[in-house]
N, C-alpha and C positions, 0 to 999 in steps of 0.2 A: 353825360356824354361818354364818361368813360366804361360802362356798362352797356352803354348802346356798341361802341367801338370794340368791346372785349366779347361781347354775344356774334357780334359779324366775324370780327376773326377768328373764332371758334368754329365758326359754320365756311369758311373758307374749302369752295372742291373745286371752281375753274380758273379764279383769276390769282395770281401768285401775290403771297404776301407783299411782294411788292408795291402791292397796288395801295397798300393802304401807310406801308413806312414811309415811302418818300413823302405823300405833302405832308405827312403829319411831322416827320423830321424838317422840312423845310419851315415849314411854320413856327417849328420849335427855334431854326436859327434864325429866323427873320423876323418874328413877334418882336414889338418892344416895351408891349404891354403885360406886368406880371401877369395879369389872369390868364391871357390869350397863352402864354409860356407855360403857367401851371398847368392850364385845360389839353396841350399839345402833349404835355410830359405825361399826366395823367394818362391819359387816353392811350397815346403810344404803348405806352409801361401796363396797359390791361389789355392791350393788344397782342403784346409778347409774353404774357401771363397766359393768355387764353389761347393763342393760336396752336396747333395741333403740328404746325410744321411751318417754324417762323425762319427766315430767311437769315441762318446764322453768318455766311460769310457777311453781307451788308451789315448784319447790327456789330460784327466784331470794326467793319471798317469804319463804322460809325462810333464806337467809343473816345477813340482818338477826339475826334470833333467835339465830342458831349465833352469832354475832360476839357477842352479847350474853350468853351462856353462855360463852366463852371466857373472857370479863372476869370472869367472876364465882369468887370462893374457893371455893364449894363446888363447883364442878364441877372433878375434880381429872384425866379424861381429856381433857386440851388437846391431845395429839400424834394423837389418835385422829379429836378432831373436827377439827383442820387437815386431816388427812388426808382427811375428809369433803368438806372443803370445798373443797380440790383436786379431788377427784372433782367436785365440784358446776360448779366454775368451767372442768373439762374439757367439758363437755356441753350446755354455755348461756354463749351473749353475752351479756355484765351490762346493756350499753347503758345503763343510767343511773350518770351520772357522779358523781355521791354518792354512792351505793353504792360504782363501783370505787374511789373512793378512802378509803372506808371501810375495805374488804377491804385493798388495799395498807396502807394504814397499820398499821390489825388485824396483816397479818402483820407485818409490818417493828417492829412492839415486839415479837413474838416472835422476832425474830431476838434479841434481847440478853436472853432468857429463860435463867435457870442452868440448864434442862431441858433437855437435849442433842437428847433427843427432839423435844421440842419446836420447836428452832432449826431442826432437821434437815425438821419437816413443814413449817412457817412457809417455811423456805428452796423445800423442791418445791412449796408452793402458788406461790408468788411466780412462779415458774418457768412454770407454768401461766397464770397470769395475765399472764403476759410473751406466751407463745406464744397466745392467745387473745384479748386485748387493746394489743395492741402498740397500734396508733394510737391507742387511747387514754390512753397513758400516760405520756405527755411531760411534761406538769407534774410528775409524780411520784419521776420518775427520780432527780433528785439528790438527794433526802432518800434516798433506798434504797439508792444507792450508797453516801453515806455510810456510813450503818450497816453495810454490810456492810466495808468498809473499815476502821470503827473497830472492831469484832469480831474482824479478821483471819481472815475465814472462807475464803481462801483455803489459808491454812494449817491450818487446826483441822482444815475439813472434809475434809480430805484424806482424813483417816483413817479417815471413815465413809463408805466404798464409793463414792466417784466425783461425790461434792457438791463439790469443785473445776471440775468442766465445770459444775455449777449457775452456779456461780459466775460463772464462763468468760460460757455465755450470757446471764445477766442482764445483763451489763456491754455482750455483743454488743448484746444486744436494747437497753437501753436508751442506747447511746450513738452519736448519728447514724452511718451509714456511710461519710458523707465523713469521718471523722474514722479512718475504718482505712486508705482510698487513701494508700497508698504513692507515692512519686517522683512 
């Protein structure tokens, strides 16, 4: 489905991406079935991978909402929608500063999430928003660092396909470059 979804939106020339976020975001809030949640998140998130000219003010004003379904118990596809929201935060400048430190914070309690999955999408969102919003995220850096350090996710994530260079870059991106000058 999500293949189906990400080849449509690619091929998008009359009808505005509109046409295909909202029921897929509505269904993502209204599901209460994890599949039907994972398949909406999926879908959406190869949607805004693939689309050519995705509708960035709605997915920025839709963050909020995803962040707010993330926290929530009943919605039990959280690896699905990080992943979403990775996608989201690849294709649009957040530029409001509340927001991104919403989002960073948002992922960085999912770093210490017992959902492997989880840590693992929280960790490539981060990553995205490191590469996307680097100047804006200097205040944020050492609470993230932290956590990643108290998790020991250089080690953990080792083992799930190459989330140590996650690792690697966050630390690059968030830690001045005078501080890598050598001699």
């Amino acid at each position: 489905a999500a293949a189906a979804t990400a080849a449509f939106a690619a091929n998008i020339t009359n009808s505005p991406f509109s046409s295909i976020l909202r029921p897929l975001a509505d269904s993502l809030a209204t599901e209460q079935e994890v599949s039907a949640q994972s398949a909406a998140a999926m879908c959406l998130s190869a949607a805004v991978d693939a689309s050519p000219a995705p509708d960035i003010y709605q997915i920025v004003k839709l963050l909020p909402k995803w962040m707010k379904l993330l926290k929530c118990d009943s919605f039990r596809a959280k690896s699905a929608l990080l992943g979403l929201i990775r996608s989201s935060v690849s294709v649009c400048e957040i530029g409001n500063c509340n927001l991104l430190r919403d989002l960073v914070i948002c992922m960085a309690e999912f770093l210490k999430s017992e959902d492997w999955a989880a840590r693992k999408a929280a960790a490539e969102a981060l990553k995205e928003i490191a590469v996307v919003e680097r100047d804006s995220l200097s205040e944020l850096k050492a609470s993230c660092l932290k956590t990643f350090e108290s998790r020991k996710f250089d080690k953990v994530f080792f083992f799930f396909g190459g989330s140590l260079e996650i690792f690697l870059f966050l630390v690059f991106v968030f830690v001045p470059p005078f501080f890598w000058k050598t001699g």
